[in-house]
C-alpha positions in Angstrom: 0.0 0.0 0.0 2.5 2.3 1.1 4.7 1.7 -2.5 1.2 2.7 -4.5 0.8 5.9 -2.0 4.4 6.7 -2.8 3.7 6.1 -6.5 1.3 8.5 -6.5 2.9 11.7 -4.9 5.6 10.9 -6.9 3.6 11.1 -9.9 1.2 14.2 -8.6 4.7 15.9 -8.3 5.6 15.6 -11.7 2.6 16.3 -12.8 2.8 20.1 -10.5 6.2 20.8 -10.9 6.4 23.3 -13.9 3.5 24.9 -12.2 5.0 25.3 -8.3 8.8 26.9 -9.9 6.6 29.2 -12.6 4.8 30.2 -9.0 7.5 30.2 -7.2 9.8 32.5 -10.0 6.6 35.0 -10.1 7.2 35.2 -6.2 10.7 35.8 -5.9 10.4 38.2 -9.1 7.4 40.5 -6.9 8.8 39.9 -3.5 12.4 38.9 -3.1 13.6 37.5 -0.2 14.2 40.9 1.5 11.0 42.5 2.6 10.2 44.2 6.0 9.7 42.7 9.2 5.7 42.4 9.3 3.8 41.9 13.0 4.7 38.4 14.1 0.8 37.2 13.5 0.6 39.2 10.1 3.9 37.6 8.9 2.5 33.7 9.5 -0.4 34.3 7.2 1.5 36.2 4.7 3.7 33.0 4.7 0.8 30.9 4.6 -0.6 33.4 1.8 2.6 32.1 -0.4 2.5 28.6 0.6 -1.2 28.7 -0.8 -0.1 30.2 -4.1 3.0 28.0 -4.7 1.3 25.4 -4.0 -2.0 25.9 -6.7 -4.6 26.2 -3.6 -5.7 29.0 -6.0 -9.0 30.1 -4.0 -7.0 29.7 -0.6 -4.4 32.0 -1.7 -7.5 34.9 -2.4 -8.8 34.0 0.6 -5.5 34.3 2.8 -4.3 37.5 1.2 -7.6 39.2 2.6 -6.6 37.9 5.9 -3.5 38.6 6.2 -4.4 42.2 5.5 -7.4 42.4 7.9 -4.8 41.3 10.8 -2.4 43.5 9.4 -4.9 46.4 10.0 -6.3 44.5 13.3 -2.8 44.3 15.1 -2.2 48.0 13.6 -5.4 49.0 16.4 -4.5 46.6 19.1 -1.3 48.5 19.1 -2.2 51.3 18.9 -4.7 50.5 21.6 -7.7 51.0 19.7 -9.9 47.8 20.5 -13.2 48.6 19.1 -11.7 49.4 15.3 -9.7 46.4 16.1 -12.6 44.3 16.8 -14.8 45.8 14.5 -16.4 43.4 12.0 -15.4 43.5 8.1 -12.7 44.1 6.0 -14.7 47.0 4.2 -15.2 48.6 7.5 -10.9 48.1 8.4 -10.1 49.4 4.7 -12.4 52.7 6.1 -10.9 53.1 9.3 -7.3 53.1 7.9 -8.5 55.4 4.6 -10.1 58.0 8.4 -6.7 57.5 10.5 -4.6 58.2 7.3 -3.1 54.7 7.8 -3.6 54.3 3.8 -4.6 56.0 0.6 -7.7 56.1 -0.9 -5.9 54.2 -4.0 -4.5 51.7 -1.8 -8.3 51.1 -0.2 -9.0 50.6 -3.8 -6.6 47.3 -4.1 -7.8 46.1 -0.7 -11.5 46.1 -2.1 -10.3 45.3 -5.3 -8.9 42.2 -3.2 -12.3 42.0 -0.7 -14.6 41.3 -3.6 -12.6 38.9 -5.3 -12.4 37.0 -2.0 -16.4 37.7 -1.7 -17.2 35.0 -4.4 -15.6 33.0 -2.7 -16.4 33.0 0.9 -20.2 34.5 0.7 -22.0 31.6 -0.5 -25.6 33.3 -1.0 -27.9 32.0 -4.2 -27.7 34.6 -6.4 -27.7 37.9 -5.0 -24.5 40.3 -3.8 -21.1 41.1 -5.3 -20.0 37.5 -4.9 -22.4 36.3 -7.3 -21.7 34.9 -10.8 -23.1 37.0 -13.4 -25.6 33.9 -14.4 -26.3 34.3 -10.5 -24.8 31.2 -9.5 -22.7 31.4 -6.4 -18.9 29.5 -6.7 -20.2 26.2 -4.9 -23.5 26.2 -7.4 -20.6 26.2 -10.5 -18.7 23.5 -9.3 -21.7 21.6 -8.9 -23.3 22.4 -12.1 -19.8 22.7 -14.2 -17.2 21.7 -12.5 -13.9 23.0 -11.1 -13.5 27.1 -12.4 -10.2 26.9 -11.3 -9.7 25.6 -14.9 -11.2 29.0 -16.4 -9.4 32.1 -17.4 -11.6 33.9 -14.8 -10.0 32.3 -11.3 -6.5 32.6 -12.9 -7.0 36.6 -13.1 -8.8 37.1 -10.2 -5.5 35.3 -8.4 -3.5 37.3 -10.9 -4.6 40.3 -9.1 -4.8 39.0 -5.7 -1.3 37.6 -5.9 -0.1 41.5 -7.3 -1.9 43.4 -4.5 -0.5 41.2 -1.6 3.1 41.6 -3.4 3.6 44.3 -4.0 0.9 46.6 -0.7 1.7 44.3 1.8 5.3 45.1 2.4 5.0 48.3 1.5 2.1 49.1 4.4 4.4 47.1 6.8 7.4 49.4 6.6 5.1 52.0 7.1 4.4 50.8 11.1 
């Protein structure tokens, strides 16, 4: 048993490796390996955020690059001692709060919705109504069902594209800022 178990990873790694070094040259030609020091808690799902992307877990990595920026903006108002913004509930109501404290731009709270909606279809699973939605109204769960995997379709592949960009390139950046 263990021999077939082994035969398969083996093969499943052959079958992903082109894909994991083209992920992991796009991440060391948008990141490096130098970037600031990030908050202990913010840096462990940023390096989950990577691990998610390198590894094809294509709707994780969306999901963990919103994360990792709502703790970012969390642990910015636990610092600062600022419980109820760093309690409050939302990433749309964080992006506002650090747009109000001049924490960020507005074009920077641009790329973080940007980044909040494309994690929306993902994570709001509601039949056919809000900015999650497909535009034939079916959620992301309804499309698997009905069609199968979209990962497969040009649409997931940009939406990651952009993800993938915003959490590159504005995460280090707002980190050397605090």
């Amino acid at each position: 048993m263990d021999t077939r178990i082994e035969a398969l990873i083996k093969e499943a790694d052959r079958k992903s490796f082109a894909g994991r070094l083209n992920r992991l040259r796009f991440l060391l030609d948008n990141l490096g390996e130098n970037y600031p020091p990030f908050p202990r808690i913010v840096f462990e799902y940023f390096e989950e955020t990577k691990l998610c992307f390198y590894e094809g877990a294509f709707v994780a990595t969306i999901i963990m690059a919103s994360a990792t920026f709502e703790e970012l903006f969390r642990q910015i108002y636990r610092d600062a001692n600022e419980m109820e913004k760093a309690e409050t509930k939302g990433m749309a109501n964080l992006v506002e709060y650090a747009v109000e404290d001049g924490l960020i731009s507005l074009e920077e709270a641009e790329k973080l919705t940007e980044l909040r909606k494309l994690r929306n279809k993902f994570t709001h699973i509601n039949i056919g109504f809000g900015e999650g939605s497909f535009k034939n109204k079916q959620t992301f769960l309804d499309h698997m069902l009905l069609w199968g995997d979209p990962r497969k379709e040009s649409l997931l592949v940009e939406d990651l594209s952009r993800s993938a960009i915003i959490i590159l390139k504005l995460l280090p950046e707002l980190c050397s800022r605090f």
